[in-house]
N, C-alpha and C positions, 0 to 999 in steps of 0.2 A: 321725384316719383316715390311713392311709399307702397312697398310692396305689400304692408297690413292691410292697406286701404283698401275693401271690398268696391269701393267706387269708381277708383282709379283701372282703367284700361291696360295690360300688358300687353305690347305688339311681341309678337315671336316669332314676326317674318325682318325677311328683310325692308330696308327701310325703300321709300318709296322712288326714290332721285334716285337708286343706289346704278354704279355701274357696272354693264354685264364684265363676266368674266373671261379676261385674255387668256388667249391660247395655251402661255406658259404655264399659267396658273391652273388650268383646268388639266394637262400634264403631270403636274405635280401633285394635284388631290388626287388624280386616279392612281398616279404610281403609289403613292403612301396609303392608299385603301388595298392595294395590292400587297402591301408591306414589303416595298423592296426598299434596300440599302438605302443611307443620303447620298454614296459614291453611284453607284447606280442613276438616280433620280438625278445627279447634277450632270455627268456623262451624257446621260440622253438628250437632258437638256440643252446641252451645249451642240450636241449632233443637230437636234431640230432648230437652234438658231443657226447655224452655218447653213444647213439646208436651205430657211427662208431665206438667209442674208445672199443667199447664191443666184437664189429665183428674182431677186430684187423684190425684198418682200410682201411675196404675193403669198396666200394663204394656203397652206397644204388642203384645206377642203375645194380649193380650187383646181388643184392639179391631180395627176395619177402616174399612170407605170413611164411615160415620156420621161417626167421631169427626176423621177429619182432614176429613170437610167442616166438622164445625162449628168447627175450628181454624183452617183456613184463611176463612172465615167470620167470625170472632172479630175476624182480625190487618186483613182487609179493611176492616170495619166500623167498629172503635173504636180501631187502632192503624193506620190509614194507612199500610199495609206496602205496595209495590210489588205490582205482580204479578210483577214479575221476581224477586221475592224469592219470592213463592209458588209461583213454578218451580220 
């Protein structure tokens, strides 16, 4: 493709196959539009896969206040997790 070439077509979308964007990843663009830390951004991340990996990964747009009490629940009870961490 020759970017001189008034003839030639520039796409500046995405492409047409292309595949939608996973959970983690759309996580990650919004926290770095946020400009938070890479410790921060990877932190959370790791918090929202143990979350799904708990639910047996079922989608956080699927669930609500049930499933993060009995997460947070969980991390209290058998994993000794702070409550500052549950903040």
């Amino acid at each position: 493709m020759d970017p001189c070439n008034p003839r030639e077509r520039i796409s500046l979308g995405p492409p047409a196959a292309s595949k939608p964007k996973g959970l983690f990843q759309v996580m990650r663009e919004k926290m770095r539009l946020a400009h938070m830390s890479q410790f921060t951004e990877k932190t959370y991340t790791h918090w929202a896969k143990r979350f799904v990996a708990f639910h047996r990964g079922k989608h956080p747009r699927e669930m609500g206040a049930e499933e993060i009490t009995q997460f947070l629940s969980y991390l209290a009870a058998y994993k000794n997790v702070s409550a500052a961490t549950q903040n």
